[in-house]
MIMI-636030 format. One record per residue: y, x, z of N, C-alpha, C, O, CB in turn. Coordinates in steps of 0.05 Angstrom, whole numbers, plus 32768, in hexadecimal, padded with zeros to 4 digits. Atoms other than C-alpha are relative to their C-alpha. Glycine has a CB too. Example, Ala and Ser with C-alpha at 12.3 -4.5 7.8 and 13.67 -1.06 7.14 Angstrom:
# residues 2
   n.north   n.east   n.up   ca.north   ca.east   ca.up   c.north   c.east   c.up   o.north   o.east   o.up   cb.north   cb.east   cb.up
      7FE8     8012   8000       7FA6      80F6    809C      8018     8012   8000      8018     8027   800D       8001      7FEC    8019
      7FE8     7FF0   7FFF       7FEB      8111    808F      8016     7FF1   800E      802C     7FFB   8012       8009      8009    7FE3
//
This chain:
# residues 162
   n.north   n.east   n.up   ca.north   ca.east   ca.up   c.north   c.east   c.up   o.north   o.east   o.up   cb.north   cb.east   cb.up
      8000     7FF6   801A       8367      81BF    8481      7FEC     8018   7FFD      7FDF     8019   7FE8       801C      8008    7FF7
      8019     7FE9   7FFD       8339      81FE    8492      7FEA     7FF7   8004      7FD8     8007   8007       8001      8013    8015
      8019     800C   7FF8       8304      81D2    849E      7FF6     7FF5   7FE1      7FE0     7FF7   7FD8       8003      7FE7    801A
      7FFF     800B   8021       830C      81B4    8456      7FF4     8018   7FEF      7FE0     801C   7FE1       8024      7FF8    7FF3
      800E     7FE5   8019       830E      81FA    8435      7FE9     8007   8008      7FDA     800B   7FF5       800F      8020    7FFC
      801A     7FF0   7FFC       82CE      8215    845E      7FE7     7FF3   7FF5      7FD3     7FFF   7FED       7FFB      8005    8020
      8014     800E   8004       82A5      81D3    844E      800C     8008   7FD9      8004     801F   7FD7       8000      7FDB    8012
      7FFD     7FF4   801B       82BB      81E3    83FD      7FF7     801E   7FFA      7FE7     8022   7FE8       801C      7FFE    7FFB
      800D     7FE2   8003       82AE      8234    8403      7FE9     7FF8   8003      7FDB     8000   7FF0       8007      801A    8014
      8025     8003   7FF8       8263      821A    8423      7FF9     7FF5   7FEB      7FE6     8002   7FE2       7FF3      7FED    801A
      8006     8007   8016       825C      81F2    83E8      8004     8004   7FE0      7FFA     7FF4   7FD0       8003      7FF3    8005
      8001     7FEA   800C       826A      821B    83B8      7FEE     8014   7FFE      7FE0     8017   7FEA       8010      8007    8005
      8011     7FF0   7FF3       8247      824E    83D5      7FDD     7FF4   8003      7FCA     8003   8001       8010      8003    801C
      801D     8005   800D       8203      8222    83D1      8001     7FFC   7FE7      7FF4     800E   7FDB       7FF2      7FE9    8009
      7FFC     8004   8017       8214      8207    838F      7FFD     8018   7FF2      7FEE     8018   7FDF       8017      7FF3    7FFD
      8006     7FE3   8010       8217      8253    8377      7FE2     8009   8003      7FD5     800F   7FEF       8013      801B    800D
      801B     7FF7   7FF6       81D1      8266    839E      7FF3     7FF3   7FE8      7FEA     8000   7FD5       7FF5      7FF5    8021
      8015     8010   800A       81AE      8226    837F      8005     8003   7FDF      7FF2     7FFE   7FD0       8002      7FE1    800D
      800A     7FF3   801D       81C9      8242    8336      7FFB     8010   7FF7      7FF2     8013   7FE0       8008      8000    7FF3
      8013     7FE4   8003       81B8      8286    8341      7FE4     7FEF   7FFB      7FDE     7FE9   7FE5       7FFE      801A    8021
      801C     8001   7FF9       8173      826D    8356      7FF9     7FE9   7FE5      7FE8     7FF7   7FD9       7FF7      7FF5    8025
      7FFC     8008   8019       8173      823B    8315      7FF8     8017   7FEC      7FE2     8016   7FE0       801C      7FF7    7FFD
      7FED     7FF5   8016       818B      826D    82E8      7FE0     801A   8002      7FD8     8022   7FEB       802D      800D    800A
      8015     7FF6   7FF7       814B      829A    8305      7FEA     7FF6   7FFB      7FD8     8005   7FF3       8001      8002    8016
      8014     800F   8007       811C      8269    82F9      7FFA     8004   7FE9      7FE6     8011   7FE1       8002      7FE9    8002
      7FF8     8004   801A       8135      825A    82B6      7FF3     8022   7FEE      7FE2     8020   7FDD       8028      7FFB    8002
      8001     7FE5   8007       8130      82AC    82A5      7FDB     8000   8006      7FCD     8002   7FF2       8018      8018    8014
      801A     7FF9   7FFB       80E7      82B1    82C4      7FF0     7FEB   7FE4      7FE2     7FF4   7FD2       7FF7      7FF7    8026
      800B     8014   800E       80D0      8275    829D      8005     8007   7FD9      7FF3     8007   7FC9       8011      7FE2    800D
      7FFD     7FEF   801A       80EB      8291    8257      7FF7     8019   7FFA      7FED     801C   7FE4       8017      8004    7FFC
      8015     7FE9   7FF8       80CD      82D5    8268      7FE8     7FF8   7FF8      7FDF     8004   7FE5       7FFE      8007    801F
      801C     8006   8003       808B      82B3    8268      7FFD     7FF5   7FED      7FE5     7FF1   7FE9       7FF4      7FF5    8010
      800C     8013   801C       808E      828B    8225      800C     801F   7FED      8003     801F   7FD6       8016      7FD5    7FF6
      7FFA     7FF4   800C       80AE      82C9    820B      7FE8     8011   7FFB      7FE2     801A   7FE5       8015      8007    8007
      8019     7FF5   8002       806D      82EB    821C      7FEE     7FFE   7FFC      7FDF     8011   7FF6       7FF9      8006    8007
      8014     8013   8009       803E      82BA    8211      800D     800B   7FD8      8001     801D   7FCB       8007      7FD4    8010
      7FFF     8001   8023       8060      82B9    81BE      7FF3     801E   7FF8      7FDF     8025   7FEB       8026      7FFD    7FF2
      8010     7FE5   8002       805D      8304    81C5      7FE3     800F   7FF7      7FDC     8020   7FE7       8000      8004    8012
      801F     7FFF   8001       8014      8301    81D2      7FEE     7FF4   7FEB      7FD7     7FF9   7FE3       7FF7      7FF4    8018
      800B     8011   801D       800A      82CF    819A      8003     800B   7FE3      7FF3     8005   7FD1       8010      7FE5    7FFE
      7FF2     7FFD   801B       802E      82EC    8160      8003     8022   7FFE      800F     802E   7FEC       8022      7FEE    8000
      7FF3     7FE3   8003       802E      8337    8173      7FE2     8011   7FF3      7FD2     8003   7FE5       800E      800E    8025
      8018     7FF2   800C       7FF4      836F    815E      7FF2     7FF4   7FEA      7FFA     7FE7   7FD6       7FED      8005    8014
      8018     8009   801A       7FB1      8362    8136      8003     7FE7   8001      8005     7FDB   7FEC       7FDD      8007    8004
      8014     8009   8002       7FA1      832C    8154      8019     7FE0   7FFB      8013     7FC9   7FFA       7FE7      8007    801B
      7FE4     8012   8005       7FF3      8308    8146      7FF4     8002   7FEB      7FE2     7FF1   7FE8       8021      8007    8004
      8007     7FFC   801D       7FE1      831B    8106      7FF0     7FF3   7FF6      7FF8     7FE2   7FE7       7FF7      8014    7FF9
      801A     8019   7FFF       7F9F      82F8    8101      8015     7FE6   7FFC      801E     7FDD   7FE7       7FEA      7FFE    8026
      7FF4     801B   8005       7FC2      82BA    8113      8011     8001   7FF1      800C     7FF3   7FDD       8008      7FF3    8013
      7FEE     8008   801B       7FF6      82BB    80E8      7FFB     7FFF   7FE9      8005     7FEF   7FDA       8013      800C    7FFC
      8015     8008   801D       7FCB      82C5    80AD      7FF4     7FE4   8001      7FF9     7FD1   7FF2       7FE4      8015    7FFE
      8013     801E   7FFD       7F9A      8290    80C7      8010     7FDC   7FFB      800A     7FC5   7FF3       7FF4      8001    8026
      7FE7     8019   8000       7FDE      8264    80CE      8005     7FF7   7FE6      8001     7FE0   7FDE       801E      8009    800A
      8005     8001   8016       7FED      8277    808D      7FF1     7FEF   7FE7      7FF8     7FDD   7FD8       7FFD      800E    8003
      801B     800F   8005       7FAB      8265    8072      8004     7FDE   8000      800C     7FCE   7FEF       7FEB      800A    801A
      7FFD     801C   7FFD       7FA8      8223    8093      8019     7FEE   7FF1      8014     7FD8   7FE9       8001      7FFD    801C
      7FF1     800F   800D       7FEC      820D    8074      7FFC     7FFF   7FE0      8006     7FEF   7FD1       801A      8008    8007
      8003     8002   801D       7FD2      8223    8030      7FE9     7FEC   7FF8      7FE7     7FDE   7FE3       7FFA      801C    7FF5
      8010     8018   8003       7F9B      81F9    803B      8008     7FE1   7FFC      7FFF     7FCF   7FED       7FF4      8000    8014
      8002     8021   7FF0       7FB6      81BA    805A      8018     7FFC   7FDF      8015     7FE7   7FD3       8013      7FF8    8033
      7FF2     8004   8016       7FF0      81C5    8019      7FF1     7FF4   7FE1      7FF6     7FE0   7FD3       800C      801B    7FFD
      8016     8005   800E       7FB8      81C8    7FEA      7FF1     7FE6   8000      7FF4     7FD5   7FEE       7FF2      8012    8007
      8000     801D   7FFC       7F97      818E    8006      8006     7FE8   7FFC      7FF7     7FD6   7FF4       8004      7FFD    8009
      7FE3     800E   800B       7FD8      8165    7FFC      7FFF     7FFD   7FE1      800D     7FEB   7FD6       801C      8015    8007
      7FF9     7FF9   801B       7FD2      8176    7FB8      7FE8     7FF1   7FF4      7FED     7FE1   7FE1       8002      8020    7FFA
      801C     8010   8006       7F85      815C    7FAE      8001     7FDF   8004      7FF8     7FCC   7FF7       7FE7      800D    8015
      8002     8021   7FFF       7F97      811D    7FD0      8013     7FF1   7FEE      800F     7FDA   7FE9       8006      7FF4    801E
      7FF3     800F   800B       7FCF      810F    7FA8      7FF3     7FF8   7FDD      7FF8     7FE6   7FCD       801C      800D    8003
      800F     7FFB   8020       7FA5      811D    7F65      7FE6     7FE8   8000      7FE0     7FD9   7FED       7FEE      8029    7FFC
      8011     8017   8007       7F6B      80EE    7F7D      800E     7FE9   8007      8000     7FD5   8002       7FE6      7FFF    800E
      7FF4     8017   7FFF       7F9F      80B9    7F8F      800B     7FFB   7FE7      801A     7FE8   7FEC       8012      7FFF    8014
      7FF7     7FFE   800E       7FB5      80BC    7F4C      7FE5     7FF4   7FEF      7FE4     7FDD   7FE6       800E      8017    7FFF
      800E     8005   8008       7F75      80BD    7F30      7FF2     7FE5   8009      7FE6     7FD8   7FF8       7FF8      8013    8000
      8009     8028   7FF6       7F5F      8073    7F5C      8016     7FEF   7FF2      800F     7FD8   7FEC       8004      7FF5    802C
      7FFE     8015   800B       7F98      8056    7F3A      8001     8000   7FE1      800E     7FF0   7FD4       8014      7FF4    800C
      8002     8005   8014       7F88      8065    7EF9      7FE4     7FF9   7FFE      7FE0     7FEF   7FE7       800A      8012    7FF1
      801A     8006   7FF7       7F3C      805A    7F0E      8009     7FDA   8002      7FFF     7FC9   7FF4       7FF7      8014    8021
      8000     801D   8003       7F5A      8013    7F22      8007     7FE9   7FEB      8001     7FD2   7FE7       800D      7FFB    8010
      7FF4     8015   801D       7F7F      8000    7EE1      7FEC     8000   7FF1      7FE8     7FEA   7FE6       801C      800A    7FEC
      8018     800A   800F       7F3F      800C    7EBB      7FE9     7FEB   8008      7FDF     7FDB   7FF7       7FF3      8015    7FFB
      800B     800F   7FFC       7F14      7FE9    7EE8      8002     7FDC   7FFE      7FF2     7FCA   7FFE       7FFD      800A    8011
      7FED     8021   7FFD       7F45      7FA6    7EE7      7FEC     7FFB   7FE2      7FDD     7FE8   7FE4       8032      8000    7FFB
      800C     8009   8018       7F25      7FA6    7E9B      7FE9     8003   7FF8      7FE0     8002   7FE1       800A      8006    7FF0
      8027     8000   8001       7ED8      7FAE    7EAC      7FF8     7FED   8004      8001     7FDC   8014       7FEF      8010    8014
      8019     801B   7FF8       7EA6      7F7D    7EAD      7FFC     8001   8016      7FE7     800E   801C       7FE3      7FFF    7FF4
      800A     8002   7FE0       7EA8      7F6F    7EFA      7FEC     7FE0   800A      7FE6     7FDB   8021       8021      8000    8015
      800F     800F   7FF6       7E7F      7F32    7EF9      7FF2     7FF9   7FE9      7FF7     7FFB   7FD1       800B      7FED    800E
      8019     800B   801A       7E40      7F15    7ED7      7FF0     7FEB   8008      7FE3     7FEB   801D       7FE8      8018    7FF6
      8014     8016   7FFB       7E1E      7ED5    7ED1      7FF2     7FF5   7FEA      7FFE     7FEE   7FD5       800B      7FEB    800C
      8015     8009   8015       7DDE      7EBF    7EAA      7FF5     7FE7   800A      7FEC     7FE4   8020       7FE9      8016    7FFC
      8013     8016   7FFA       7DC0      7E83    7EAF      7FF5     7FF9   7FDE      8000     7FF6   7FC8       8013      7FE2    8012
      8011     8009   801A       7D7F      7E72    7E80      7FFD     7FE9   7FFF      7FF8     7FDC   8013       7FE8      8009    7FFC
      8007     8026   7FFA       7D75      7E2C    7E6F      7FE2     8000   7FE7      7FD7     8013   7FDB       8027      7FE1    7FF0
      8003     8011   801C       7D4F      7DFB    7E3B      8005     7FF1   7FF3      8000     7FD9   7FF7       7FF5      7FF8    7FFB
      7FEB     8009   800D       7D79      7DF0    7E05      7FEE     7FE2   7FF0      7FFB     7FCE   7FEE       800E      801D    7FE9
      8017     8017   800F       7D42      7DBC    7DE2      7FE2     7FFE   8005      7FCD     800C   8006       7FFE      8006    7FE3
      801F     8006   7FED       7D10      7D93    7E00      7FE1     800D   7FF7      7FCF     8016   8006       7FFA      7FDE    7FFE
      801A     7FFC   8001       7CD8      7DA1    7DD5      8000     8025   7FF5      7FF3     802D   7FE1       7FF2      7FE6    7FE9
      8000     7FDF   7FFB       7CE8      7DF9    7DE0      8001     8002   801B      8014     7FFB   8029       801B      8011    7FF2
      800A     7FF4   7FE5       7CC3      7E13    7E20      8009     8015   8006      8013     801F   7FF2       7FE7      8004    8002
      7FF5     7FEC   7FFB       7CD9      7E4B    7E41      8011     8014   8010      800F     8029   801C       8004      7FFD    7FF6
      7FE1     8000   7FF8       7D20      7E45    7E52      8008     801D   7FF2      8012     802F   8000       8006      7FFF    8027
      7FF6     7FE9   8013       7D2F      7E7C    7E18      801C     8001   7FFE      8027     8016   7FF7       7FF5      7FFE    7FE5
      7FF0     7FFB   800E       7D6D      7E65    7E12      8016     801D   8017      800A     8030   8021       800D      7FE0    7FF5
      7FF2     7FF4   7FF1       7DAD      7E8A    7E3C      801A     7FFA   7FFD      8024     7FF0   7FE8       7FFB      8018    8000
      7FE2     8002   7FFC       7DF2      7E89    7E55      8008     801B   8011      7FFF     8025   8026       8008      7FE3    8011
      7FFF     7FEA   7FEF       7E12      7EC4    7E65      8020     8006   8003      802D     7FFC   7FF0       7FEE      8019    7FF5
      7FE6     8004   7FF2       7E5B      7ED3    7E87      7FFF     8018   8004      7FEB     8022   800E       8004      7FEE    8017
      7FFD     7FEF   8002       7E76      7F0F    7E81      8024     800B   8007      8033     8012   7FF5       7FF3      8001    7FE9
      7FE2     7FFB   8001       7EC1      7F1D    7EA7      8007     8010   8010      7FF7     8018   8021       800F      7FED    8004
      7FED     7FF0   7FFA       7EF1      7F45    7EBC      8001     7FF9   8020      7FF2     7FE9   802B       8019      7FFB    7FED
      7FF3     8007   7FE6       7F13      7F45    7F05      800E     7FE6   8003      800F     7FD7   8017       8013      8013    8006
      7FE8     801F   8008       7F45      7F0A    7EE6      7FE8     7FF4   7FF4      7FD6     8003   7FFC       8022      8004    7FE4
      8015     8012   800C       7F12      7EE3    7EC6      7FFE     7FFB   7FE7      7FF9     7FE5   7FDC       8000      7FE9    800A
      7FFC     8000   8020       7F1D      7EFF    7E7B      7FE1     8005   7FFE      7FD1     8005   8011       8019      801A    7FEF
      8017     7FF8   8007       7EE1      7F10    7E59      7FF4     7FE1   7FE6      8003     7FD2   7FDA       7FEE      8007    8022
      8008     8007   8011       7EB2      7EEB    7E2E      7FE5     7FE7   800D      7FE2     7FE7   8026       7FFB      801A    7FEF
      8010     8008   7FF8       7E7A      7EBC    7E37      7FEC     7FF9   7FE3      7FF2     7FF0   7FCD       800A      7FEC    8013
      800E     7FF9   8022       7E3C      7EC6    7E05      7FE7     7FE4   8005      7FD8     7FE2   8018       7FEB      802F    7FFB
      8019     800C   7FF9       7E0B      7E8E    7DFC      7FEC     8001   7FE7      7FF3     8002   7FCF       8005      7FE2    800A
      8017     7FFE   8010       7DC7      7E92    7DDD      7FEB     7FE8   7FFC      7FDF     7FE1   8011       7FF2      8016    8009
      8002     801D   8002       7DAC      7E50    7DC3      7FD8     8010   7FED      7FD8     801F   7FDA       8025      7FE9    7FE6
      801A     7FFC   8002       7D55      7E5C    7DB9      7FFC     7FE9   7FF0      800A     7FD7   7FF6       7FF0      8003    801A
      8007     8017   8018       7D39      7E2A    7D7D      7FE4     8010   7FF6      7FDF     8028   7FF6       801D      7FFC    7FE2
      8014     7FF6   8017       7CF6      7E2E    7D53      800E     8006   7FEF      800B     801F   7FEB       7FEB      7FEF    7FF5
      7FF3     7FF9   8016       7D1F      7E33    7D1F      800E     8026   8003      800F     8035   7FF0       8019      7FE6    7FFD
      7FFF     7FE7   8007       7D38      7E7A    7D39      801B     7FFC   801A      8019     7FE9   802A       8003      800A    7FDC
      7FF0     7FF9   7FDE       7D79      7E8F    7D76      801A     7FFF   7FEE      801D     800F   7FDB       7FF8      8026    8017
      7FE0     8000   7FFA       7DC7      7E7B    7D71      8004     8011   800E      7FF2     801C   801C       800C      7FEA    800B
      7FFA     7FF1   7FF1       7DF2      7EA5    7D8E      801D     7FF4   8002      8027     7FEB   7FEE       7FF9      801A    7FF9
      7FDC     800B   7FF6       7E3A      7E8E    7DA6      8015     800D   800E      800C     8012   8024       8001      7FE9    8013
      7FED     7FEE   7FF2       7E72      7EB3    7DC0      801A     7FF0   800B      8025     7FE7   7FF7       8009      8017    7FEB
      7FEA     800E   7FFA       7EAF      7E8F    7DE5      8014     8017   8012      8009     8025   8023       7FF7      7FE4    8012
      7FEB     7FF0   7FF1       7EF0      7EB7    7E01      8008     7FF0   801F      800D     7FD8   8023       801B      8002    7FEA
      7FFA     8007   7FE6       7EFF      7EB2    7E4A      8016     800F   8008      8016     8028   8008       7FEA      8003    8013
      7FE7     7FFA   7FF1       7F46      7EB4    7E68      8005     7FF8   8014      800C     7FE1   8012       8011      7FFB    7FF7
      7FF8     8003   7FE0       7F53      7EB0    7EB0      7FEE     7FEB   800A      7FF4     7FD9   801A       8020      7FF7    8007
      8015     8013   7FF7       7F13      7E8E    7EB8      7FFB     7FE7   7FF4      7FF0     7FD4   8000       8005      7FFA    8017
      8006     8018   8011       7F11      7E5C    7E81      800B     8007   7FE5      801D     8015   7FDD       800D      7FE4    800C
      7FF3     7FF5   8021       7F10      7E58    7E37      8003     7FE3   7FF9      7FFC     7FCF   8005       7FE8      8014    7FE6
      7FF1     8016   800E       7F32      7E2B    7E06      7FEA     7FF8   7FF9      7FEB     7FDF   7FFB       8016      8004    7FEB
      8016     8017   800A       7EEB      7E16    7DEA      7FEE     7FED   8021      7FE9     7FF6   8038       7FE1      8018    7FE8
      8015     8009   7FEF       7EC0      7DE5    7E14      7FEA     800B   800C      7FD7     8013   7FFE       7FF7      7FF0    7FF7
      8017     7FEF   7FFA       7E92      7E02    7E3F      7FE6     7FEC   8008      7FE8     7FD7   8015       8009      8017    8018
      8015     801F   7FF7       7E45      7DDF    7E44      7FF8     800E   802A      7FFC     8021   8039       7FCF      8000    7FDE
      8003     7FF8   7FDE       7E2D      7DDD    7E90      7FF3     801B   8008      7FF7     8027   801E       7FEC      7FEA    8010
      800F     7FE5   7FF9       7E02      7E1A    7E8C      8011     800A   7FF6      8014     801A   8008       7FE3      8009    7FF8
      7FF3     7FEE   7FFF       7E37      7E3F    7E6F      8027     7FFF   801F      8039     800E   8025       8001      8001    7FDC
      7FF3     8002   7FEA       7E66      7E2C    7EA7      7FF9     8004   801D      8009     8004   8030       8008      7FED    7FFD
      8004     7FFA   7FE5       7E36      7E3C    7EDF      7FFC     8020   7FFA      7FFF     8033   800A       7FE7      7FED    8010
      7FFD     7FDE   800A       7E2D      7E7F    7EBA      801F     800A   8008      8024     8021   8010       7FFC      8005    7FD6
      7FDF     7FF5   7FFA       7E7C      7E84    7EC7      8002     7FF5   8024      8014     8001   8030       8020      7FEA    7FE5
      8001     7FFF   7FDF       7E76      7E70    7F14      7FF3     8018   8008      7FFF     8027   8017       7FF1      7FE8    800E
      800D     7FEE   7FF5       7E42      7EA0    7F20      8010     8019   7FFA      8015     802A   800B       7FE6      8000    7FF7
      7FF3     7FEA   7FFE       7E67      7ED2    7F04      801B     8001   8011      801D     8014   8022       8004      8007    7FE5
      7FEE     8000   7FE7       7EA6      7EC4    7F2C      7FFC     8003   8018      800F     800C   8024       800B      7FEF    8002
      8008     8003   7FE8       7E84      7EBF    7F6A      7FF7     8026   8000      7FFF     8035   8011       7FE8      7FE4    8003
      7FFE     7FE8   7FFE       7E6F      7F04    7F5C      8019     8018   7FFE      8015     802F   8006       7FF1      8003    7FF2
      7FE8     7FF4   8003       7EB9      7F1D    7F4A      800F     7FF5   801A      801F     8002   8027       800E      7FFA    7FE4
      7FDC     7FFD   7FE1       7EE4      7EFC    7F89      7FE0     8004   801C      7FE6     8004   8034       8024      7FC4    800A
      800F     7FF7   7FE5       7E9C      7F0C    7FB9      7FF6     7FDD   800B      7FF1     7FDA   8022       801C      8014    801D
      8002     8014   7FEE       7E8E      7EC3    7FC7      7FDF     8004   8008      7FD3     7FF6   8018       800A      7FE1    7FF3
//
């Protein structure tokens, strides 16, 4: 039984050493970040930085504030653009054999969706037609002639990038 308690007092007895010496560590190691902050945050030159810190958060806040204003401003930038003329196609022809030239025209004029208008200009001795047809999602309720339908490809091809 004395052999029991002495091996328990010995261990104990390291177990205490090795949390002194822990507990020592622990203290040295806090010491040094305590003096390190110290050194950061104390006199002129703490001062300095904490302004500069300062500073920088008024910036990067600020910032925050610009980006949210031009993100605001792209999508009201995008809802107007949806209703710009993003594509265009002309094609000139000759509307009548005996008029040289190719005076006449077809021209295609749409949107992102394929609203818009398509204008054609019909050339004669007699003097210039002019025609107007409405375009909805890439086609209108009137008949379109072949030059005014490649006038509406070309312009699509310029609105989806083909």
């Amino acid at each position: 039984m004395e052999t029991t308690q002495l091996i328990w007092i010995i261990a104990v007895t390291l177990l205490s050493l090795l949390n002194i010496i822990w507990q020592f560590d622990l203290q040295t190691r806090q010491r040094r970040l305590r003096e390190r902050y110290d050194r950061l945050f104390s006199g002129a030159e703490g001062a300095d930085l904490r302004m500069g810190l300062e500073t920088l958060l008024g910036q990067v806040e600020g910032s925050q504030a610009e980006v949210h204003r031009l993100q605001d401003l792209v999508q009201r930038l995008q809802a107007t653009l949806e209703h710009s003329i993003q594509g265009v196609g002309m094609v000139r022809f000759r509307a009548f054999p005996d008029i040289g030239g190719d005076q006449s025209f077809a021209l295609a004029l749409v949107d992102g969706k394929g609203n818009g208008a398509i204008i054609t200009a019909l050339h004669s001795r007699e003097g210039v037609r002019v025609y107007g047809k409405p375009l909805t999602a890439w086609s209108s309720l009137y008949s379109l002639s072949d030059e005014e339908q490649e006038a509406l490809r070309q312009a699509r091809r310029m609105v989806e990038g083909d």
